[in-house]
PyMOL Python script that loads the backbone (N, CA, C, O; Angstrom):
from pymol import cmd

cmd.read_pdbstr("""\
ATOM      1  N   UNK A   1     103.869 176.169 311.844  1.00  0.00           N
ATOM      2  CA  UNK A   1     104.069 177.579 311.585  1.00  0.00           C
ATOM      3  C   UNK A   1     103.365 178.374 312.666  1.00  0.00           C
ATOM      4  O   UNK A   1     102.250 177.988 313.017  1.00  0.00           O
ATOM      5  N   UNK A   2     103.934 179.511 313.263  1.00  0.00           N
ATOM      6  CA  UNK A   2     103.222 180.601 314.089  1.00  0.00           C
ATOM      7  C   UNK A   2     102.369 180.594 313.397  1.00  0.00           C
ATOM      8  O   UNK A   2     102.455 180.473 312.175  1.00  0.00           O
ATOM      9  N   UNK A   3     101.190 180.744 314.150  1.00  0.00           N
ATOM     10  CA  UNK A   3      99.806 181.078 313.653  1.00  0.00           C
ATOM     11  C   UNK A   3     100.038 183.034 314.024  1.00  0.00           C
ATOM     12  O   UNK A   3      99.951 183.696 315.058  1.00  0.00           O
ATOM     13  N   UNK A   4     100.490 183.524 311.965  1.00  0.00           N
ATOM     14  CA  UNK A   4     100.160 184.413 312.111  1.00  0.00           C
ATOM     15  C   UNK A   4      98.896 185.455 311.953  1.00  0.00           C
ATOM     16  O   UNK A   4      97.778 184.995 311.725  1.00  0.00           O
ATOM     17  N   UNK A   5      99.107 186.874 312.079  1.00  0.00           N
ATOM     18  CA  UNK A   5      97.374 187.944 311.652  1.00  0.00           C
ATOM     19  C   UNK A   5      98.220 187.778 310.442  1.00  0.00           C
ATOM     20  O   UNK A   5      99.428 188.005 310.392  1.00  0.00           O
ATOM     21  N   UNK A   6      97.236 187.235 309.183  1.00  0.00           N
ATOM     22  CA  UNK A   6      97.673 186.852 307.909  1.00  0.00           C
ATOM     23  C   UNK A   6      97.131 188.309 307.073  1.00  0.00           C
ATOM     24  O   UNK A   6      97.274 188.408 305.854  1.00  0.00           O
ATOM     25  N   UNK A   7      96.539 189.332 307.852  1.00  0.00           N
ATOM     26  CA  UNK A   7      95.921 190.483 307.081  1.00  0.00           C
ATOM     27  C   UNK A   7      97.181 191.322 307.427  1.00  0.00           C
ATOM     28  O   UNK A   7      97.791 191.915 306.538  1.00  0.00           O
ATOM     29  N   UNK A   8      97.642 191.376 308.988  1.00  0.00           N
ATOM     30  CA  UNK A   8      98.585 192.343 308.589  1.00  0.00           C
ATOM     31  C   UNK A   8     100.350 191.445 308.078  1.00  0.00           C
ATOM     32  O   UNK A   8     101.569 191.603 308.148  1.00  0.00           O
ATOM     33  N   UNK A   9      99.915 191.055 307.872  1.00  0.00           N
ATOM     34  CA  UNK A   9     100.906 190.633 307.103  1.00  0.00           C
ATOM     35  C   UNK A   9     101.060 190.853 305.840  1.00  0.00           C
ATOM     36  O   UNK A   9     102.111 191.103 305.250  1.00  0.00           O
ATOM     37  N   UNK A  10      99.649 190.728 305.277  1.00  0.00           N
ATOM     38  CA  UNK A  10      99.552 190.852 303.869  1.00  0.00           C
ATOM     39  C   UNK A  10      99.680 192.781 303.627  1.00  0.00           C
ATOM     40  O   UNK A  10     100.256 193.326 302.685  1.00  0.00           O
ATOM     41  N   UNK A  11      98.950 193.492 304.795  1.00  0.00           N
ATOM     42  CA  UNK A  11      99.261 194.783 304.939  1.00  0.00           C
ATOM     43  C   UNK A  11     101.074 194.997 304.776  1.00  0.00           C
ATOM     44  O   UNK A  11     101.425 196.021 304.190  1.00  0.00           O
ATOM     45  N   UNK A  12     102.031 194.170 305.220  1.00  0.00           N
ATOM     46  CA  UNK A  12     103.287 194.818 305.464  1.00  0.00           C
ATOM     47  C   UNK A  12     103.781 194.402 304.012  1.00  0.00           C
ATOM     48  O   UNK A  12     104.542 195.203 303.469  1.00  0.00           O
ATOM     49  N   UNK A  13     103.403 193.105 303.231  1.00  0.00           N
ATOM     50  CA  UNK A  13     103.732 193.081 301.838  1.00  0.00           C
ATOM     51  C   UNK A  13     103.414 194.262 300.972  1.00  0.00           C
ATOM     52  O   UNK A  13     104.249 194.826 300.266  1.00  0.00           O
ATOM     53  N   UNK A  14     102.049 194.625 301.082  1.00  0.00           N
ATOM     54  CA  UNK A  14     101.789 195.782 300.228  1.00  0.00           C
ATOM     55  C   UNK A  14     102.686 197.040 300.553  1.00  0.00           C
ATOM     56  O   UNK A  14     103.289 197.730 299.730  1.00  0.00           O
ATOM     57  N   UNK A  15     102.668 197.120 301.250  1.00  0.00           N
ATOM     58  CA  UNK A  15     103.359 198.598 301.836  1.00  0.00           C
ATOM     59  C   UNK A  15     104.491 198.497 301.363  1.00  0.00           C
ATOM     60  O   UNK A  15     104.877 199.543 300.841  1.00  0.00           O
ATOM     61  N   UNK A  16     105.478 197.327 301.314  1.00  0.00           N
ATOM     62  CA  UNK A  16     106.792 197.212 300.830  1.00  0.00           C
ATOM     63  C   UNK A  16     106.336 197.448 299.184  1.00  0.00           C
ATOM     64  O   UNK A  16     107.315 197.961 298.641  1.00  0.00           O
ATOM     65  N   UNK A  17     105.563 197.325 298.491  1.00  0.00           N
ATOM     66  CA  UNK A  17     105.740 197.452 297.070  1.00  0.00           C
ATOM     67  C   UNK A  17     105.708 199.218 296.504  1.00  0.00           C
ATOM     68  O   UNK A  17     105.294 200.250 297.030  1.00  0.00           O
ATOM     69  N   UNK A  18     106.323 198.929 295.271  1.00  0.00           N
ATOM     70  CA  UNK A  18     106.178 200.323 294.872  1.00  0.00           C
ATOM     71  C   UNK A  18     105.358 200.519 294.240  1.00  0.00           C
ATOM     72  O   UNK A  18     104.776 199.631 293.618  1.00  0.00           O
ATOM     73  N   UNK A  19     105.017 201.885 294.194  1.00  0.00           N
ATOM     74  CA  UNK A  19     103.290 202.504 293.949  1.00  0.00           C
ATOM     75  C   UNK A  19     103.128 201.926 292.768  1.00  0.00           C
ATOM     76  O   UNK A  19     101.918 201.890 292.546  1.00  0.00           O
ATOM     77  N   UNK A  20     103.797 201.400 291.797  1.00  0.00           N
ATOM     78  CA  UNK A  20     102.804 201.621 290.547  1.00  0.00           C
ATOM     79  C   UNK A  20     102.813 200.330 290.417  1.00  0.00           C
ATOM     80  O   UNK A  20     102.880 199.997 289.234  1.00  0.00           O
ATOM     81  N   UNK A  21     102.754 199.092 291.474  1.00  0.00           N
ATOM     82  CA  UNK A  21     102.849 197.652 291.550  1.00  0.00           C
ATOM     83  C   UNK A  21     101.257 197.403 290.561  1.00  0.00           C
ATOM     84  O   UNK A  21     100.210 198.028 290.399  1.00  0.00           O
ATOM     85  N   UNK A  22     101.770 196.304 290.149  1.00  0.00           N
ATOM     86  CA  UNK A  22     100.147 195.363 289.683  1.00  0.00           C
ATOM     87  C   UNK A  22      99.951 194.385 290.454  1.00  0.00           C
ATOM     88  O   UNK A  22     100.815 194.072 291.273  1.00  0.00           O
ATOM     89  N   UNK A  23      98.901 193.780 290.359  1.00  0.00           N
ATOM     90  CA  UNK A  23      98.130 192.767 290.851  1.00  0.00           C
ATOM     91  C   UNK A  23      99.289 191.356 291.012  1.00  0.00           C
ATOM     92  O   UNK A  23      99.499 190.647 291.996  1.00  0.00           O
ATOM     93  N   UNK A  24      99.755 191.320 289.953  1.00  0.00           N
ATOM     94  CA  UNK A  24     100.705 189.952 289.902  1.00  0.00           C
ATOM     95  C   UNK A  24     101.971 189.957 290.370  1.00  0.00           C
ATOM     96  O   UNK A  24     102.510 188.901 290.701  1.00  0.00           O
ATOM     97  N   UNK A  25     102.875 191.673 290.490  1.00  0.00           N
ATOM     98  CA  UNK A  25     103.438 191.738 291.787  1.00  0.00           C
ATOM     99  C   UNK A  25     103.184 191.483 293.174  1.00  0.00           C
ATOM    100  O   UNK A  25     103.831 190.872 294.025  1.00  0.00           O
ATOM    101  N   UNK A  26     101.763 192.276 293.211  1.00  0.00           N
ATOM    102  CA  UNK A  26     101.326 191.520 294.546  1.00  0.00           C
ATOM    103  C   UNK A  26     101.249 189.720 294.882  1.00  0.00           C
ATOM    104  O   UNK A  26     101.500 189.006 295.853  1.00  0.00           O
ATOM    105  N   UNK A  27     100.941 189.588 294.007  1.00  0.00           N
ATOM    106  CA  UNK A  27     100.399 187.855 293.878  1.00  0.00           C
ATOM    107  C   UNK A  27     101.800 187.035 293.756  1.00  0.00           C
ATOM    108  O   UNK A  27     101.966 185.846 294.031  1.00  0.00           O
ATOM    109  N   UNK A  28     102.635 187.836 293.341  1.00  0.00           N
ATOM    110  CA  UNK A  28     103.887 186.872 293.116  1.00  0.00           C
ATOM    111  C   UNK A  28     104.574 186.809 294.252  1.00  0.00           C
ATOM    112  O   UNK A  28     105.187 185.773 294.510  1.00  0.00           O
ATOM    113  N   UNK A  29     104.606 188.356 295.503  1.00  0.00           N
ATOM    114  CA  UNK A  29     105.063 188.288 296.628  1.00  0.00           C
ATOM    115  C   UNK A  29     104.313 187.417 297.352  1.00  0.00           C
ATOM    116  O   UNK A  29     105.044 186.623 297.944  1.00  0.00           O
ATOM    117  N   UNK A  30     103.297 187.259 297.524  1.00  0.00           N
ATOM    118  CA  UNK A  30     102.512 186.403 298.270  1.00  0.00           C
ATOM    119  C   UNK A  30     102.537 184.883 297.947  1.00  0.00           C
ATOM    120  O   UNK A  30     102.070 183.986 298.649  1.00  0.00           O
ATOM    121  N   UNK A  31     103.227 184.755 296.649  1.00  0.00           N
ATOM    122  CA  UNK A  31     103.507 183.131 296.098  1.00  0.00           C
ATOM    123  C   UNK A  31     104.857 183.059 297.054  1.00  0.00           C
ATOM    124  O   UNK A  31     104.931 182.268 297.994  1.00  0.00           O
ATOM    125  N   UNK A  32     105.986 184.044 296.678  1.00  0.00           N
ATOM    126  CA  UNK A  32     107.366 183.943 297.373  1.00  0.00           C
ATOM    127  C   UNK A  32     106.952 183.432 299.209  1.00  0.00           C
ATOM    128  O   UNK A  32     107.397 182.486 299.859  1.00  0.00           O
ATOM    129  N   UNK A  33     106.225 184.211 299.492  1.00  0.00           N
ATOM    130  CA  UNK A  33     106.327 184.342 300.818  1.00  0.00           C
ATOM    131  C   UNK A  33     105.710 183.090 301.386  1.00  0.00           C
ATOM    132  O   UNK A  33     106.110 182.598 302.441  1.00  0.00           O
ATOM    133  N   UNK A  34     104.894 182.667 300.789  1.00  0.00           N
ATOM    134  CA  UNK A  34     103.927 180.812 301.174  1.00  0.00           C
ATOM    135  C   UNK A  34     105.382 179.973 300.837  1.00  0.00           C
ATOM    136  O   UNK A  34     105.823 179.194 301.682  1.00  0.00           O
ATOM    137  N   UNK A  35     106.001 180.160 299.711  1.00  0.00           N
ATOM    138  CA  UNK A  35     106.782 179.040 299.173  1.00  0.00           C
ATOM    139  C   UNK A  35     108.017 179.014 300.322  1.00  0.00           C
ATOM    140  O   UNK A  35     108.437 177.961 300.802  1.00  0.00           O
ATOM    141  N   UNK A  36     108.554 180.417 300.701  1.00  0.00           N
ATOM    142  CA  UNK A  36     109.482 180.041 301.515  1.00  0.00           C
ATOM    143  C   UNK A  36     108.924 179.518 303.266  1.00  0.00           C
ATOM    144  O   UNK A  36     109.330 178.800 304.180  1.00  0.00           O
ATOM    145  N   UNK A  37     108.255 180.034 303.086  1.00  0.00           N
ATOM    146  CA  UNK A  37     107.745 179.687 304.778  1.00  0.00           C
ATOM    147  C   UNK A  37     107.309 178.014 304.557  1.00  0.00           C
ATOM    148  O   UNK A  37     107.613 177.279 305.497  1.00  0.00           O
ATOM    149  N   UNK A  38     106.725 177.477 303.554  1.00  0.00           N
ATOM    150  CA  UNK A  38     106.718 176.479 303.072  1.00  0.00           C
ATOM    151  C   UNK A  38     108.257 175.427 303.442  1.00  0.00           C
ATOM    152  O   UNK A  38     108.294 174.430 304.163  1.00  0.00           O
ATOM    153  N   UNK A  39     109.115 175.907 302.869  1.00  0.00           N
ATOM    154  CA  UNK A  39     110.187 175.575 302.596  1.00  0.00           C
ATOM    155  C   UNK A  39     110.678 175.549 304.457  1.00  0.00           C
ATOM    156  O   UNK A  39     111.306 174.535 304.761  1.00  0.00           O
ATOM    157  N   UNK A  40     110.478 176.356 305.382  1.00  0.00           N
ATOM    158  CA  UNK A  40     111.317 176.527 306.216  1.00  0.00           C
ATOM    159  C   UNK A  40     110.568 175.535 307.191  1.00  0.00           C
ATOM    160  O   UNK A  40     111.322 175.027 308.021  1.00  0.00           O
ATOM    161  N   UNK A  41     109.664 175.275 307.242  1.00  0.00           N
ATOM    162  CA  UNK A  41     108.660 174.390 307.697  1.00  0.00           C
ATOM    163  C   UNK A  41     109.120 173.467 307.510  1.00  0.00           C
ATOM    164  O   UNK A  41     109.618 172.887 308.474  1.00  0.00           O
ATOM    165  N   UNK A  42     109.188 172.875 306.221  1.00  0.00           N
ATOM    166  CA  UNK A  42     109.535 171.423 305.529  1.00  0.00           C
ATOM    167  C   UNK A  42     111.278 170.988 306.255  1.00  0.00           C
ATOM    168  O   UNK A  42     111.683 169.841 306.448  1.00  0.00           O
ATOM    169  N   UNK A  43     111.922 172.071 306.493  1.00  0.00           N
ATOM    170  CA  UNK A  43     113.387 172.159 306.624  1.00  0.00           C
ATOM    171  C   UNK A  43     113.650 171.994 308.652  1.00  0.00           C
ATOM    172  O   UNK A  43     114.730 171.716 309.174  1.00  0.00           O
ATOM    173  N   UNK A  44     112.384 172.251 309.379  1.00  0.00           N
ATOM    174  CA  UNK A  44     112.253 172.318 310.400  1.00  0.00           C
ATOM    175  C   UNK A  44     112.101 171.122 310.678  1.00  0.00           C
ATOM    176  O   UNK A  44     112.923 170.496 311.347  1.00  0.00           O
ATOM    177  N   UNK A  45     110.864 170.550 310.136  1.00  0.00           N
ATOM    178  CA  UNK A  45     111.002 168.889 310.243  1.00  0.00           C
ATOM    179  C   UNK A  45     111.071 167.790 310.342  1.00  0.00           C
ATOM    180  O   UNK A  45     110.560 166.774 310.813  1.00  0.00           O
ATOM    181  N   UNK A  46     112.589 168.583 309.234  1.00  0.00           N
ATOM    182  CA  UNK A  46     113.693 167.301 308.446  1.00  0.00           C
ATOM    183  C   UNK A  46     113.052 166.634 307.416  1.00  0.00           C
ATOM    184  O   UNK A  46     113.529 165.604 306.941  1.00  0.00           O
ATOM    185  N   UNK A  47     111.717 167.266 306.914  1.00  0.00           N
ATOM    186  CA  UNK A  47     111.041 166.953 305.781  1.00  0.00           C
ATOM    187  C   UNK A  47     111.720 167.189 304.573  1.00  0.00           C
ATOM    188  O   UNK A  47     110.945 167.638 303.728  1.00  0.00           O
ATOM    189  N   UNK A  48     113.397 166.995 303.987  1.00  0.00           N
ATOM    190  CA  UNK A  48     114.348 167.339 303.294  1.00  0.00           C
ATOM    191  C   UNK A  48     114.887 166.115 302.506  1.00  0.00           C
ATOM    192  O   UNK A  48     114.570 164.999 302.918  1.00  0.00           O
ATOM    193  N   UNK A  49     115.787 166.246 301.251  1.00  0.00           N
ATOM    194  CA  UNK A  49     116.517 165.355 300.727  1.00  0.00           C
ATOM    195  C   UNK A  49     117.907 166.125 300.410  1.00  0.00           C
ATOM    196  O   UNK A  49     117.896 167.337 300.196  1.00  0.00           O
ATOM    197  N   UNK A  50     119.252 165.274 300.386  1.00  0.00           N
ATOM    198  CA  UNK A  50     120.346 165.401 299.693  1.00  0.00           C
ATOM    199  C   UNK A  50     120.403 165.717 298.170  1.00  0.00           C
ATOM    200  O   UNK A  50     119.956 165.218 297.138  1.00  0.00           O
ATOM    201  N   UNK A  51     121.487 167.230 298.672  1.00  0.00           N
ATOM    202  CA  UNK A  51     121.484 167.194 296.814  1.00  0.00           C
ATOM    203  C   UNK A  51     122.147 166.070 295.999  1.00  0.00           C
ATOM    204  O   UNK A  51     121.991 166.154 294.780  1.00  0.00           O
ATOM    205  N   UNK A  52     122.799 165.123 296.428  1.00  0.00           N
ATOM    206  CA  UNK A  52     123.187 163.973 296.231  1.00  0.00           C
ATOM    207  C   UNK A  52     122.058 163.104 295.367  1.00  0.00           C
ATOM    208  O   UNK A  52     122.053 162.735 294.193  1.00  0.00           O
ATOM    209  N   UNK A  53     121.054 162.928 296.511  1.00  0.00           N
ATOM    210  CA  UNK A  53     119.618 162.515 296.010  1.00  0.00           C
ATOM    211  C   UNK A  53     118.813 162.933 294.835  1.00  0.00           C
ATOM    212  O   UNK A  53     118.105 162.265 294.081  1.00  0.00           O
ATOM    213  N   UNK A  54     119.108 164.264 294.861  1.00  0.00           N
ATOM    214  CA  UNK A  54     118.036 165.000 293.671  1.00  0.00           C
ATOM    215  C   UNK A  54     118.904 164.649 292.281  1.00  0.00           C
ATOM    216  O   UNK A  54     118.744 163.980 291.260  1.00  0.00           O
ATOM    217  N   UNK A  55     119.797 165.409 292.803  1.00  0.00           N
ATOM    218  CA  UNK A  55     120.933 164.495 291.350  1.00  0.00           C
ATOM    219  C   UNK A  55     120.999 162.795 290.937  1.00  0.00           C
ATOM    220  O   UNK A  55     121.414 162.394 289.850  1.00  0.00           O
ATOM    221  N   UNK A  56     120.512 161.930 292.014  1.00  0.00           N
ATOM    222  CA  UNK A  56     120.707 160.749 290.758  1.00  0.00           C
ATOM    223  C   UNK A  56     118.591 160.539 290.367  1.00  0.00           C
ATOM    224  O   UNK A  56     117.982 159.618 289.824  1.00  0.00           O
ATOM    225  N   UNK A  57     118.232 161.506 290.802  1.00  0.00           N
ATOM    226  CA  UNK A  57     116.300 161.043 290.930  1.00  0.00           C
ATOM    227  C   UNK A  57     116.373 161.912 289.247  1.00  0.00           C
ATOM    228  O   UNK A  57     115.593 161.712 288.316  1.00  0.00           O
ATOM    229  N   UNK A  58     117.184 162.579 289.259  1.00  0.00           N
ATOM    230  CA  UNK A  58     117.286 163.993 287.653  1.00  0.00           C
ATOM    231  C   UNK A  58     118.084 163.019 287.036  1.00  0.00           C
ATOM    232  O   UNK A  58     117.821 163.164 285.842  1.00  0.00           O
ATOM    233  N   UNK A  59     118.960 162.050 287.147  1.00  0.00           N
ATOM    234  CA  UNK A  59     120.057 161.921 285.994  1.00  0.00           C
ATOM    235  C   UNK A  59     121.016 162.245 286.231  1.00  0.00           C
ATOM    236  O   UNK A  59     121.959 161.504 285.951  1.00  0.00           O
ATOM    237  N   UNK A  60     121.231 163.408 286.811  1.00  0.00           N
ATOM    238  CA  UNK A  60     122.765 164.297 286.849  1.00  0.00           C
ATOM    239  C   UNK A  60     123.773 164.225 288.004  1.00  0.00           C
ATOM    240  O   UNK A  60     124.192 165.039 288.827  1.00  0.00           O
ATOM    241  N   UNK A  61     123.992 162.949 287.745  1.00  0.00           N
ATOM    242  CA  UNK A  61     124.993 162.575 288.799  1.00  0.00           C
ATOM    243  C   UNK A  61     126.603 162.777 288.071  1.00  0.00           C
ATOM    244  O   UNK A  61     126.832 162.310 286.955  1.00  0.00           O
ATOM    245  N   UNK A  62     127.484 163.408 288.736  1.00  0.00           N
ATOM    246  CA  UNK A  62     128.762 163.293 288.203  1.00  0.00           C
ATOM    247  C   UNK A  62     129.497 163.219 288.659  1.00  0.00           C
ATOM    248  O   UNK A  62     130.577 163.124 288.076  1.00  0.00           O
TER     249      UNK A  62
END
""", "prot")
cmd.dss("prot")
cmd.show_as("cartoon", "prot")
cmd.util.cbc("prot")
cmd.orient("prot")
């Protein structure tokens, strides 16, 4: 991952919220935003599986 300024970053999340946000709006954008950068990382890679895969590891193969 770019090594980003993780303050203003966290500055441009807040600013996007609306004024009468709580704490766990904040906290939930900041969950979204780890999980996908998470995700795009993992997807960069090739740290990935087939939905093929996930479906017979669940059962739900059809």
């Amino acid at each position: 991952m770019k090594n980003l300024n993780i303050k203003e970053e966290a500055r441009k999340l807040i600013d996007k919220l609306p004024e009468n946000s709580t704490w766990d709006d904040l906290m939930y954008q900041i969950y979204v935003r780890q999980t996908v950068e998470a995700g795009l990382e993992d997807s960069k890679a090739s740290n990935v599986i087939s939905v093929q895969e996930v479906r017979k590891k669940l059962g739900c193969q059809s």
